[in-house]
Every structure is written in C-alpha cells, then in structure tokens.
TORKOL-4160 file (C-alpha; in steps of 0.2 Angstrom, whole numbers, padded with zeros to 4 digits, m for minus):
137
<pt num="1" X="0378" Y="0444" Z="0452"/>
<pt num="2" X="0382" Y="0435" Z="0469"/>
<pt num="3" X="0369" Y="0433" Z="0483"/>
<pt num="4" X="0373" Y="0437" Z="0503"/>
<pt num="5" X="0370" Y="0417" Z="0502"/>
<pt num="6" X="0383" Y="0410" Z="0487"/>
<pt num="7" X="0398" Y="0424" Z="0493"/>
<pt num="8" X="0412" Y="0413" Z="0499"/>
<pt num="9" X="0416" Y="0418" Z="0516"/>
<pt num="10" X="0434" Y="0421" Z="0514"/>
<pt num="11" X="0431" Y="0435" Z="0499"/>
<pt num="12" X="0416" Y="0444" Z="0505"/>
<pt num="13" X="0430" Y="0460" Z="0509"/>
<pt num="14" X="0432" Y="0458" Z="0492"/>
<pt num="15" X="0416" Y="0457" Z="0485"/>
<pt num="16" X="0411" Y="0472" Z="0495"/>
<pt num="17" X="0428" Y="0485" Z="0491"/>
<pt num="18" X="0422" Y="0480" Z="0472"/>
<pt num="19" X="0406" Y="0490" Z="0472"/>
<pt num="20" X="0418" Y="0505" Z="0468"/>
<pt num="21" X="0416" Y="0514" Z="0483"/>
<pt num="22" X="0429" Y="0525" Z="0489"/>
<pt num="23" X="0430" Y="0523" Z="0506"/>
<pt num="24" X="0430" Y="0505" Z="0506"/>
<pt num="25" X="0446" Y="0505" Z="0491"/>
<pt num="26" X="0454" Y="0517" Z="0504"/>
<pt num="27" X="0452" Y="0504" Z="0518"/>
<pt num="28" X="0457" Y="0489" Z="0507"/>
<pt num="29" X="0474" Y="0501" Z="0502"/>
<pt num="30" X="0478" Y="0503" Z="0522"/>
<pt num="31" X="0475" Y="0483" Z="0526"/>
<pt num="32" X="0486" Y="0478" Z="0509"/>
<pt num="33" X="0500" Y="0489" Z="0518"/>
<pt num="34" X="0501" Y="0502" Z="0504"/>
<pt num="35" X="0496" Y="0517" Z="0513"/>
<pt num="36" X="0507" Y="0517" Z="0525"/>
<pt num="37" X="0496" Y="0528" Z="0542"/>
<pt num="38" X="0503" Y="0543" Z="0551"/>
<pt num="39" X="0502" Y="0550" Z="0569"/>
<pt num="40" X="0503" Y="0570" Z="0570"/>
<pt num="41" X="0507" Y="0577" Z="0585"/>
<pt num="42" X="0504" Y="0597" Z="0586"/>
<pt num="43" X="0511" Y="0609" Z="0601"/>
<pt num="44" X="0513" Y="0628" Z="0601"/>
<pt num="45" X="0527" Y="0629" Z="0590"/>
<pt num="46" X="0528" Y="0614" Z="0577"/>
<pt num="47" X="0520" Y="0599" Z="0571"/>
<pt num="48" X="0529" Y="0582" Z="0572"/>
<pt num="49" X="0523" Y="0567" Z="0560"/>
<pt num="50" X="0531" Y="0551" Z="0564"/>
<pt num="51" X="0525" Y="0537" Z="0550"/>
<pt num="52" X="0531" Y="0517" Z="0551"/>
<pt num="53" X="0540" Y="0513" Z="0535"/>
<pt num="54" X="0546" Y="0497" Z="0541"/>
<pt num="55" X="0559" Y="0490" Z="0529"/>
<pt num="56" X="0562" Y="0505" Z="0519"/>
<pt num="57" X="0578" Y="0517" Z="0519"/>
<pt num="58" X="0578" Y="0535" Z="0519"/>
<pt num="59" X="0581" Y="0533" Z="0499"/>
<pt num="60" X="0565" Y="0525" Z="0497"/>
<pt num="61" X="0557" Y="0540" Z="0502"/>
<pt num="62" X="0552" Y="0555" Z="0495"/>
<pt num="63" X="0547" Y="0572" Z="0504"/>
<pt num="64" X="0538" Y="0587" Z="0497"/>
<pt num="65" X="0535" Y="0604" Z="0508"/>
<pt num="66" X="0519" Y="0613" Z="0500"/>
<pt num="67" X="0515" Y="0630" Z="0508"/>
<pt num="68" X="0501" Y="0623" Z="0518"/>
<pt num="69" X="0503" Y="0605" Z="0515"/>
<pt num="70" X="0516" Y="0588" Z="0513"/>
<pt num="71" X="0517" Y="0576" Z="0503"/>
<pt num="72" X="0525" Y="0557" Z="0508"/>
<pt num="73" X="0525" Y="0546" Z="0494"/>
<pt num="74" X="0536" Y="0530" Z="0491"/>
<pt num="75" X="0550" Y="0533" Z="0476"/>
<pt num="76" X="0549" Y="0515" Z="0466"/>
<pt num="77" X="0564" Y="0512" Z="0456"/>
<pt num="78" X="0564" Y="0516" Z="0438"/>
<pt num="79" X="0560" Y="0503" Z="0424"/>
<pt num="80" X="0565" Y="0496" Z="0409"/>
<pt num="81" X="0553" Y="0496" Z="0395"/>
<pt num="82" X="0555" Y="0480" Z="0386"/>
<pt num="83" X="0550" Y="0487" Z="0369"/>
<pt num="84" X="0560" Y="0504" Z="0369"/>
<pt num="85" X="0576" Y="0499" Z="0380"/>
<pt num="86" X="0575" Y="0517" Z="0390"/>
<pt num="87" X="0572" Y="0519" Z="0407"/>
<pt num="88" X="0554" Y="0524" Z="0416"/>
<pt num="89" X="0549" Y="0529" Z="0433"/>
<pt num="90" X="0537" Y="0519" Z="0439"/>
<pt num="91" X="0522" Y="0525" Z="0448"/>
<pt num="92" X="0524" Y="0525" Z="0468"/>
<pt num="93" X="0515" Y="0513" Z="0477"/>
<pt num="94" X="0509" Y="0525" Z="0492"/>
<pt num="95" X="0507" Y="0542" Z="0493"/>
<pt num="96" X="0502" Y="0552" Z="0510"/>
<pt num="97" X="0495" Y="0572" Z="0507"/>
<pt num="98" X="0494" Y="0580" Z="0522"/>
<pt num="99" X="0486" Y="0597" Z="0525"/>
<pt num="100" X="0493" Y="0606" Z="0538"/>
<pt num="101" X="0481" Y="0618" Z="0550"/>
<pt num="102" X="0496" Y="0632" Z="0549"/>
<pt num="103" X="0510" Y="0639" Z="0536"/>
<pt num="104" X="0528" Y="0630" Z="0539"/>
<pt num="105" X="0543" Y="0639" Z="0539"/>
<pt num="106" X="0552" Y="0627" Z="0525"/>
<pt num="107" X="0570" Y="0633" Z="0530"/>
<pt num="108" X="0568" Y="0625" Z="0546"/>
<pt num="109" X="0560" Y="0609" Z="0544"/>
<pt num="110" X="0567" Y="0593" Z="0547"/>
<pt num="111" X="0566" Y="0575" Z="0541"/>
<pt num="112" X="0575" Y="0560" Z="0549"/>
<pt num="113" X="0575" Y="0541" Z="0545"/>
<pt num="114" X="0579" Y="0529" Z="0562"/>
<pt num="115" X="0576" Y="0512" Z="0562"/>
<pt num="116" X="0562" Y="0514" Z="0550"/>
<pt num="117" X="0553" Y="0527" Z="0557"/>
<pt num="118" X="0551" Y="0544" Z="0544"/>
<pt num="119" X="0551" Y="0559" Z="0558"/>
<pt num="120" X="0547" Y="0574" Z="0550"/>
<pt num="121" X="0548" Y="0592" Z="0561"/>
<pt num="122" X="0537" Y="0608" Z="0552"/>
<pt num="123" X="0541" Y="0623" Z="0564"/>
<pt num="124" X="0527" Y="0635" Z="0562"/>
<pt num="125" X="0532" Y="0651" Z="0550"/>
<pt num="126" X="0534" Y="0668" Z="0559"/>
<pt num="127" X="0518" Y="0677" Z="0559"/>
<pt num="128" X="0517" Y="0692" Z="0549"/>
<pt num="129" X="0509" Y="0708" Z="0559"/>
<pt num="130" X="0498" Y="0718" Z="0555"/>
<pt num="131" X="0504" Y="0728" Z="0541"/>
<pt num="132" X="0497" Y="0744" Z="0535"/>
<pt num="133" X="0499" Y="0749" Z="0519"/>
<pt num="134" X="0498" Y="0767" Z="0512"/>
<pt num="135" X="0486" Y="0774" Z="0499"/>
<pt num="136" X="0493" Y="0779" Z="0485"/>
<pt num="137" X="0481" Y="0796" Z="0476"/>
C-alpha cells in the first residue's frame, strides 16, 4: 500500500480516483474529456442546453427525449468481432442524462449542430387545467 511519502507526485490524482469513489471517478471522466459538461439556460417558456462537442458532427450524436428528462450520449461506430465476423455496437464513450425541472412538448423540440456546438431547444408542454371528472354511481 503506498504512503503520502512514496506517491510519485505526478500520479497522486491517480492514486486518489483508485479508492473507488464515485465522485472522484466522475471528476477523472470530465478531466479525460469523456463527459463532455453542459450549460442550461432556463426562461419562462423553454430550456436551452448548449454542450461543446468539439470535433464531432451531428452523426456522432445521439439524442433521446424522456418525458421529464434527456439523454446525450456519443454513438461509437459499430465493431467487428474478430472471432464471429459480425458487426457490434460498441458502448458510447459519454453519455449525459439530464433531468428536466418541467414536461417538454416533444413535437416542438429542437436540436442543432454549429461549428461543434449541440444546441438543443425543449419548449415547455402546455399545461393541462384543472380538470374535473365526474362520478360515476
């Protein structure tokens, strides 16, 4: 077991993300570049989420609406398997799930992909009214 004293001073980030603690694997993911960070800007009628996915296309990216959440995530190229010959999806490298403080209307949302920035618009569903329902004897 390494000491303060005998941890080379270059690695002692590594040392310390080992312990199995996931806060600290969750920072080592953002420094590696693999979790990819996202600004979130709210207002009356939508949210906007712009994330830096320098390099990337619109291609590389793949985009799930949940009622109250969504999903980022990097879509890696499929595989070949040496042994079989067939093709596999590999696992993304990053993958972003973002909960959402209100219900999107899914028809109306909006993605775009500009000089490697994902800007994606979630306008917020129409609010149901109050809604009586009548008792049946």
């Amino acid at each position: 077991m390494n000491t303060l004293l005998n941890i080379d001073p270059l690695n002692i980030f590594d040392e310390l993300f080992d312990t199995g603690n996931l806060a600290f694997r969750r920072m080592r993911e953002r420094a590696a570049g693999r979790f990819p960070p996202v600004n979130v800007y709210l207002d009356d009628n939508a949210i906007i989420l712009d994330m830096e996915l320098p390099g990337k296309t619109a291609q590389d990216v793949e985009l799930t609406l949940e009622p109250q959440a969504v999903v980022i995530a990097d879509r890696p190229a499929a595989t070949n398997n040496a042994e079989t010959g067939k093709a596999e999806a590999a696992r993304p490298a990053w993958s972003r799930r973002l909960e959402l403080p209100f219900r999107v209307n899914a028809e109306k949302a909006n993605a775009k992909f500009t000089n490697g920035i994902l800007r994606v618009e979630l306008p917020k569903a129409e609010a149901t009214g109050v809604r009586h329902i009548a008792i049946q004897d």
